[in-house]
N, C-alpha and C positions, 0 to 999 in steps of 0.2 A: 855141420853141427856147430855152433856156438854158446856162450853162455854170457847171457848180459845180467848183472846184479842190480838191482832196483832199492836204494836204501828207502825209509820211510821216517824220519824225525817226528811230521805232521806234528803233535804238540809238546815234543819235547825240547822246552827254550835253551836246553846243555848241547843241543845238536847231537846227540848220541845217539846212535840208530836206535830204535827202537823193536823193527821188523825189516829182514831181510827177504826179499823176494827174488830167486832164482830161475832165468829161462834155460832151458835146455830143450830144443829140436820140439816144443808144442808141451813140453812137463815143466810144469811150474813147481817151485821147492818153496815152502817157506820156512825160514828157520831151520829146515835143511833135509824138512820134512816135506811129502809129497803132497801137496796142494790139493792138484787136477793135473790132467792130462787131457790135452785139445786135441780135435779134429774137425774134418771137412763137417762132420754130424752134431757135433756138441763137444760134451766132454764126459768124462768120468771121474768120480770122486769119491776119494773113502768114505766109508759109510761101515764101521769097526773093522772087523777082520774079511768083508766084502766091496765090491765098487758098487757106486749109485751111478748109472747111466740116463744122462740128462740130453735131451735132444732142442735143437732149433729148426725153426723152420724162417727163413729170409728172403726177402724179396729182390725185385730183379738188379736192386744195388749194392745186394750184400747186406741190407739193414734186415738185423735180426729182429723175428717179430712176434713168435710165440716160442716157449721152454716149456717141455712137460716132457714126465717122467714115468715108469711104470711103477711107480712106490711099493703096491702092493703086489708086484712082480705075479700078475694073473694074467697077463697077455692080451687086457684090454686096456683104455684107459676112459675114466670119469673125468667131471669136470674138477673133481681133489687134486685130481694130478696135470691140472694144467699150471706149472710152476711161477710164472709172469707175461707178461706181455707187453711192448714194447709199442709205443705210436710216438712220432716224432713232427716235429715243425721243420719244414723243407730244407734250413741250414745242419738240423742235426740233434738240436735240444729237443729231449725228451720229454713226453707232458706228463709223467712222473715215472721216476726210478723203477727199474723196475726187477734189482735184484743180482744181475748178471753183467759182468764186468765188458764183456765184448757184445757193442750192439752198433751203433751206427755206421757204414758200410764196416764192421763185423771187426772194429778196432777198440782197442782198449780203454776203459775210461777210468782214467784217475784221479782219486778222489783226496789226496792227499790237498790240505790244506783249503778246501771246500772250492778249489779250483773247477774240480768238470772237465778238467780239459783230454782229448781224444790222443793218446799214441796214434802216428801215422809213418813214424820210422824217423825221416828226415826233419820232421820239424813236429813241435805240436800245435792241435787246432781245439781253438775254442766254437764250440757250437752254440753260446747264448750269442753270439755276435756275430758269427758267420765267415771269421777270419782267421788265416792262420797265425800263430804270435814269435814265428820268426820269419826271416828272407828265403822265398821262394831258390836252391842251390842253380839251379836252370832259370833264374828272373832274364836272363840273355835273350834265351831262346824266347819270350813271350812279354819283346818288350811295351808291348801297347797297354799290356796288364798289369797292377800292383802287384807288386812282388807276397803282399800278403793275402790275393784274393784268393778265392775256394771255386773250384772249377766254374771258371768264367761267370760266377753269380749263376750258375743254372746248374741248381745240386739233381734234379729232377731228372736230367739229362744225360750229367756226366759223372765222371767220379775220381778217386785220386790215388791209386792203389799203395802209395807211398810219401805222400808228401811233397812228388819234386813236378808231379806233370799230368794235367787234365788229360781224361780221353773218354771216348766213351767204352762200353764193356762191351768187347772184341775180342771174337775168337780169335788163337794165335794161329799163325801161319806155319807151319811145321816144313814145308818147302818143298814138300816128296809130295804134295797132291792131297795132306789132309789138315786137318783143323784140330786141334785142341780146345775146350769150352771152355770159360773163367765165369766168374760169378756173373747172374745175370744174365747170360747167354740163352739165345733162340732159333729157333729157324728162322725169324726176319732177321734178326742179326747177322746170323750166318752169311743170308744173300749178300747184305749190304759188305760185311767185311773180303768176305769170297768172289763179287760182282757178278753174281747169280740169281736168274730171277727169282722173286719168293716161292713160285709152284714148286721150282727144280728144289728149294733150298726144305722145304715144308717134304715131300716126297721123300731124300733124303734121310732125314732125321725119323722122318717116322719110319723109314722102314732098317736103319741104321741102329738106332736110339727107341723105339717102342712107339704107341698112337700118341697122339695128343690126348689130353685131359680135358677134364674141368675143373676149374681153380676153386680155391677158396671164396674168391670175388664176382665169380660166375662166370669169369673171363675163360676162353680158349687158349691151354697152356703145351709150351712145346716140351716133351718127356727130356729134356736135359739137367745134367746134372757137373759140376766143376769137373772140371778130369775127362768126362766123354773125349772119343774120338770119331769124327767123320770123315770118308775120305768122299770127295767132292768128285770123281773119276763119271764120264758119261754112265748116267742109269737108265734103264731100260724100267716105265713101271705101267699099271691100266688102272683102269676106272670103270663104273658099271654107270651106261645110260640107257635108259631104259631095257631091254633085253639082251643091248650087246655090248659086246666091251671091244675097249676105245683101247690100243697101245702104241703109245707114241716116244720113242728117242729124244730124250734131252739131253743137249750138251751143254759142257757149263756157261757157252756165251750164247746159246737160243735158248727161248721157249715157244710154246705155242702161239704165243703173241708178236714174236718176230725175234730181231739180235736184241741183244743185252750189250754187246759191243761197249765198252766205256771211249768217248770221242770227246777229244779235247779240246776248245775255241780258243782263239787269241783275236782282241782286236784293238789297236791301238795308233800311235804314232810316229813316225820313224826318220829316222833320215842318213844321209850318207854323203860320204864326199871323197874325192883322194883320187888319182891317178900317177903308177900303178898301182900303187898300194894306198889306201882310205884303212877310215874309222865308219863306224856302222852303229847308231844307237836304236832304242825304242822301249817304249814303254805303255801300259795298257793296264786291260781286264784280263782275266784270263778265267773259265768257268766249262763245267766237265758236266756228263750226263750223271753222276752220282749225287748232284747237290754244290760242287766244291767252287765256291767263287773267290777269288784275292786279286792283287795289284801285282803284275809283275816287271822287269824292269832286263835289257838285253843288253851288251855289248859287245864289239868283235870287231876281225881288222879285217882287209880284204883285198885280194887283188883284183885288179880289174882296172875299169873306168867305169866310175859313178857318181855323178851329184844330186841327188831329187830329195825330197822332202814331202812325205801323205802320208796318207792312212793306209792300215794293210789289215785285211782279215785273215787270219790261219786256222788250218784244221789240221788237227795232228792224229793221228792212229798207230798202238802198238803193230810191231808187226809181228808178233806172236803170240796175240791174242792173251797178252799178261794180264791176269783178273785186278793186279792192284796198281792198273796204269791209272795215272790222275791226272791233275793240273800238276801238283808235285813232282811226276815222274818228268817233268820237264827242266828242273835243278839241273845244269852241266853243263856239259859243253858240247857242239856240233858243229856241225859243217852246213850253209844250204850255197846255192847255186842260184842264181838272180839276171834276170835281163828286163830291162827296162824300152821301152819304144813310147813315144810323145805320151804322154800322160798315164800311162798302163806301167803295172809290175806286176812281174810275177816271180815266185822261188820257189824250190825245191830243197828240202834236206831233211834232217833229221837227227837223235840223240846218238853220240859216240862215245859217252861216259870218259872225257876227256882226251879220249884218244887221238882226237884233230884226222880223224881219215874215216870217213862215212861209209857204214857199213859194217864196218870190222867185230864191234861187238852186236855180233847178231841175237844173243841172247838176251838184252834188254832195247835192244834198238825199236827205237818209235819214225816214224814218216811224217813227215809235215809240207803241206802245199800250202802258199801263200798265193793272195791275189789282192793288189790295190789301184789308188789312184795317188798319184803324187806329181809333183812338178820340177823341171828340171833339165838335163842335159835332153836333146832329142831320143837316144840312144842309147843304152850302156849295158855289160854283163862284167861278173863277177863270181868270184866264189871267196864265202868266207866263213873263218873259221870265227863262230860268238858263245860264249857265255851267260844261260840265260837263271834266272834268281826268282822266281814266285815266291812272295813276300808273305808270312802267316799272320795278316791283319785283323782278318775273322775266322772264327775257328768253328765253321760250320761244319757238316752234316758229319762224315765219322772221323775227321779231324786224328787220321792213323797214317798217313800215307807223307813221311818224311820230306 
């Protein structure tokens, strides 16, 4: 629980408050008196010695899009009681007001001083321009970007739950095997943050979470709602074709279509030199079966005898089949094993989360086999211990996986 005070001067040139506005846990006070009270639904608000219960309905980025109300508390509702309505231009300016303080991804919009500009926690964002109007706190992490930009210029895509860090809207991990749903969430969502295929993730939810719908837009919608829980654990479900039914076992890295396995490439440039002990660089592409492509960049010492200089292709695989292996999950440090003969390489190793002894953390440990051509000593083996960094230059597909 906390309590942030919000003064308002707006036209008062003595700077004297004028109105006080109070947060307290989703209750707003003004003057010291109770506003509304917010939730996942809307909100509530006095209406004499009763509450008026206002509801929203929001789309898959949190942008609030209709408010109505049961005014005449008869259990249906008319077009009277559709309160406002919200359509927005893809940075977030609204194509007019529409009444209701929390609307674009479902943040506050402050009107003091004919500004517009969005509460988003860590900094504020102006939606006539598409920019935030202070320094991104994480501008480090996302140096290729303006410290002032609004999720990667692709509002459509992504979103910014706070202020400090684009992403897209992902279930959260819970770590025990299920998922928690954030705004926006779906069963292709799911797959994609889970690394599950969409039937397994679609199966799931409906029979988890209720059927699927029909939207507003005519679209097919998945029964989710902020808060849901699913637990992603091998499901047993059928289907009817034609007279007989079908029951087929999914796990969470097959489906009927084959693995869903996430397999990781590398392919780049490399070179080595040292006897007993070398240095070991390289650098490349590196790009996964999820989408995920960046620049990554190796280095490591080794013992051995080794001079050559080429190209090496790698392919890496969890070895415990971890749903959120990526090109990311390659961040650290490891071990591999290399012998070289007239123009051929090859290695063996894998991730050891800096522990420099391969193997040992078997519960996030990844395999990786290398195969190149390079040029150099006739002969050489090695083992070494490298350091390797996938670079976040673009921040494609779910842009979640650290």
């Amino acid at each position: 629980m906390g309590v942030l005070h919000k003064l308002c001067p707006a036209t008062n040139p003595t700077l004297v408050p004028i109105d006080q506005t109070d947060y307290i846990s989703g209750i707003e006070y003004l003057n010291g008196s109770i506003q509304a009270i917010y939730h996942t639904e809307g909100r509530a608000t006095p209406d004499g010695s009763t509450w008026r219960h206002e509801y929203v309905i929001a789309d898959h980025l949190g942008n609030t899009r209709l408010r109505f109300s049961d005014v005449d508390g008869n259990g249906t509702l008319d077009s009277t009681e559709l309160l406002s309505t919200h359509d927005y231009y893809p940075f977030g300016m609204e194509w007019q007001a529409g009444g209701y303080p929390y609307t674009y991804n479902g943040k506050e919009r402050n009107e003091e001083l004919g500004l517009e500009w969005l509460d988003y926690g860590a900094r504020w964002y102006d939606p006539a321009i598409g920019r935030f109007m202070g320094v991104d706190p994480l501008a480090a992490d996302f140096a290729s970007w303006s410290p002032f930009s609004y999720t990667f210029n692709n509002p459509i895509r992504f979103i910014d739950p706070d202020g400090r860090a684009p992403r897209s809207p992902d279930w959260i991990d819970n770590g025990d095997g299920t998922y928690t749903a954030e705004a926006g969430d779906s069963a292709f969502s799911l797959a994609k943050d889970a690394g599950i295929s969409n039937t397994y993730a679609n199966a799931l939810v409906e029979s988890q979470l209720g059927a699927n719908y029909i939207g507003a837009d005519g679209g097919l919608k998945s029964n989710v709602e902020v808060g849901d829980v699913v637990d992603i654990a091998p499901y047993k479900y059928s289907w009817s074709s034609g007279e007989s039914e079908v029951t087929q076992l999914l796990s969470p890295h097959t489906s009927s279509g084959g693995s869903t396995e996430t397999v990781v490439h590398q392919i780049g440039l490399t070179a080595a030199g040292g006897a007993p002990m070398g240095l070991v660089i390289s650098g490349g592409i590196a790009w996964d079966s999820k989408g995920n492509v960046n620049p990554y960049g190796n280095i490591g010492f080794f013992h051995g005898l080794d001079i050559t200089a080429g190209v090496e292709y790698t392919q890496s695989r969890s070895n415990n089949a971890d749903p959120n292996f990526s090109i990311y999950s390659l961040n650290g440090t490891g071990v591999n094993y290399n012998v070289s003969g007239f123009i051929f390489d090859a290695a063996y190793g894998g991730d050891t989360q800096g522990n420099g002894n391969y193997g040992q953390n078997t519960n996030s440990t990844y395999t990786s086999y290398t195969g190149g051509v390079s040029l150099g000593i006739p002969i050489g083996a090695t083992r070494s211990v490298e350091h390797t960094k996938v670079f976040r230059l673009f921040d494609n597909n779910n842009n979640d996986k650290p």
